[in-house]
C-alpha positions in Angstrom: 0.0 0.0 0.0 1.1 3.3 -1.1 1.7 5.9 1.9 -0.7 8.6 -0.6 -3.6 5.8 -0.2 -5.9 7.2 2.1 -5.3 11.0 0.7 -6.3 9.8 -2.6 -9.3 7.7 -1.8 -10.6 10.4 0.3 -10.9 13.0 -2.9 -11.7 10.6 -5.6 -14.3 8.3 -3.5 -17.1 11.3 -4.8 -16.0 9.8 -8.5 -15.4 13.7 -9.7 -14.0 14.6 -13.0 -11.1 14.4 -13.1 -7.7 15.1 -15.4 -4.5 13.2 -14.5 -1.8 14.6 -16.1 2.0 12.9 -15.3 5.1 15.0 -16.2 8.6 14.5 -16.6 11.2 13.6 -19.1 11.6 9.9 -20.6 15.1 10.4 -21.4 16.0 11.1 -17.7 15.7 8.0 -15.9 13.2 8.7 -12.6 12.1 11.7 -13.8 10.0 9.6 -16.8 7.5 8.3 -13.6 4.8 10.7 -15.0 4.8 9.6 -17.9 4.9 6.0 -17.5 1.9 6.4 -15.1 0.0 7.9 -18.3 0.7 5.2 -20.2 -0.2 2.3 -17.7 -3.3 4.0 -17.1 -3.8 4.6 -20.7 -3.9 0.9 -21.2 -6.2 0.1 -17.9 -8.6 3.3 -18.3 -11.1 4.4 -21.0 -10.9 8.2 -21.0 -14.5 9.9 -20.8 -16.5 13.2 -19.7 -15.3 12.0 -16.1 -11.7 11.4 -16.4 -9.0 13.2 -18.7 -5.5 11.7 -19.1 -2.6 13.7 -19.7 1.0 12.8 -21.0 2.8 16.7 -20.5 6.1 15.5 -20.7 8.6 18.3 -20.0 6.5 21.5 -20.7 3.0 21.3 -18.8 2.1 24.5 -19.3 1.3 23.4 -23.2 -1.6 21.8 -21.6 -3.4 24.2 -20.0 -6.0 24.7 -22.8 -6.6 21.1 -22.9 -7.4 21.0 -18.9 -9.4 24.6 -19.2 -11.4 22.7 -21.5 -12.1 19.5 -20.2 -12.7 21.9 -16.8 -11.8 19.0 -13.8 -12.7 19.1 -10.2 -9.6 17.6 -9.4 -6.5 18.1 -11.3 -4.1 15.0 -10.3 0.0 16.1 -10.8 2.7 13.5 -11.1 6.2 13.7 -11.2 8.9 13.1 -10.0 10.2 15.4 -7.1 13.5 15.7 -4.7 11.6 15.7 -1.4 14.4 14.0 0.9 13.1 10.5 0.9 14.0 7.2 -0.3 13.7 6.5 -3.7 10.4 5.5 -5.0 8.7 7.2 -2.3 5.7 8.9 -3.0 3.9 12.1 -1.4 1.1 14.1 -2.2 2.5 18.3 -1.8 0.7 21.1 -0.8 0.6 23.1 -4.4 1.6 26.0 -2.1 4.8 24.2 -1.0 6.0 23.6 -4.4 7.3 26.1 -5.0 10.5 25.6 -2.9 10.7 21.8 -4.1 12.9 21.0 -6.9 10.0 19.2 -9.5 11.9 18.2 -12.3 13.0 20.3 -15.1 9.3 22.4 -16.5 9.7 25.5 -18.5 7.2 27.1 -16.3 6.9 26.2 -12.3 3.7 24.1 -11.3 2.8 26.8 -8.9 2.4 29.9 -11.9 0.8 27.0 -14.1 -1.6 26.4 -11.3 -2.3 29.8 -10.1 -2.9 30.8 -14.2 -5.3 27.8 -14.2 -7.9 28.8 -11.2 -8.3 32.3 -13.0 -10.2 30.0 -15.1 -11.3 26.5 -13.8 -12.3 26.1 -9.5 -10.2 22.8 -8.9 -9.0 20.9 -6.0 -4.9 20.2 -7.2 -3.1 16.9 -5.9 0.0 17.3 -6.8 2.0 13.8 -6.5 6.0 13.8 -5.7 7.8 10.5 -6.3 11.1 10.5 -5.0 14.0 10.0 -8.1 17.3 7.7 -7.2 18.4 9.6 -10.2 17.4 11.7 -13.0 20.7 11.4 -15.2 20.2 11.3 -18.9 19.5 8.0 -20.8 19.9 5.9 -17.8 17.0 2.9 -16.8 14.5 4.0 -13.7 15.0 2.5 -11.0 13.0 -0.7 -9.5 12.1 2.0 -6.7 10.0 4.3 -8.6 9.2 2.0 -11.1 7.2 -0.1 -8.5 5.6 2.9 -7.0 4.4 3.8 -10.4 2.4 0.8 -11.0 1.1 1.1 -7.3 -0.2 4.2 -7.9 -1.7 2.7 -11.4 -3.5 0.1 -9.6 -4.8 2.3 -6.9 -6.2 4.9 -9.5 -7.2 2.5 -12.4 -9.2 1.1 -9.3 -10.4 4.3 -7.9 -11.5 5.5 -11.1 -13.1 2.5 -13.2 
């Protein structure tokens, strides 16, 4: 069981609409856990008027018409994050903390993207940190993170079928 269980049954048991977007680059080891998260649920889950699924790769903020559109009530962030844990471990973060977290590589910072968004769409944000071993370029991801990705697949191809 993933530590983030409880937090994410408790805002997806209502079944809102949701948009799940993973971020992060596949060339860079750990930091690909977004993205491989879209793709696992992209094979478990059919998208529909309830649930939205997201690959934004490197530049999120290339999305944001995309998620204005489809107009969630809870906007699900995952990526890989330095948050001083072991690798593979996973936390859900306080959008207003992100700010001082080091999330990857984005041309724009979650928290702008974010703030930019609400002017337009009322959302609840979950933003999801999964601890990288590393984040070098063209190496494997680790079994760490790996696992944790296809926990959190399970858990949300469960909570949202």
């Amino acid at each position: 069981m993933l530590a983030i269980d409880a937090e994410l049954r408790a805002v997806l048991a209502s079944r809102p609409r949701v948009l799940i977007m993973g971020t992060g680059s596949e060339l860079r080891a750990d930091d690909a856990a977004g993205m491989l998260l879209i793709s696992l649920l992209q094979q478990r889950l059919a998208e529909s008027e309830r649930l939205c699924l997201v690959g934004g790769s490197t530049a999120p903020e290339n999305f944001t018409g995309v998620i204005k559109s489809f107009a969630p009530e809870v906007l699900l962030i995952v990526d890989a994050a330095h948050l001083e844990l072991q690798p593979g471990e996973a936390r859900v973060v306080d959008d207003a903390q992100i700010g001082g977290l080091d999330f990857s590589t984005h041309m724009l910072p979650f928290p702008v993207m974010l703030n930019y968004l609400r002017e337009e769409v009322q959302f609840t944000a979950l933003v999801v940190g999964i601890q990288p071993q590393s984040t070098e370029m063209g190496e494997p991801m680790c079994a760490a993170v790996e696992n944790t990705v296809h926990q959190l697949a399970d858990l949300l191809a469960e909570l949202l079928a």
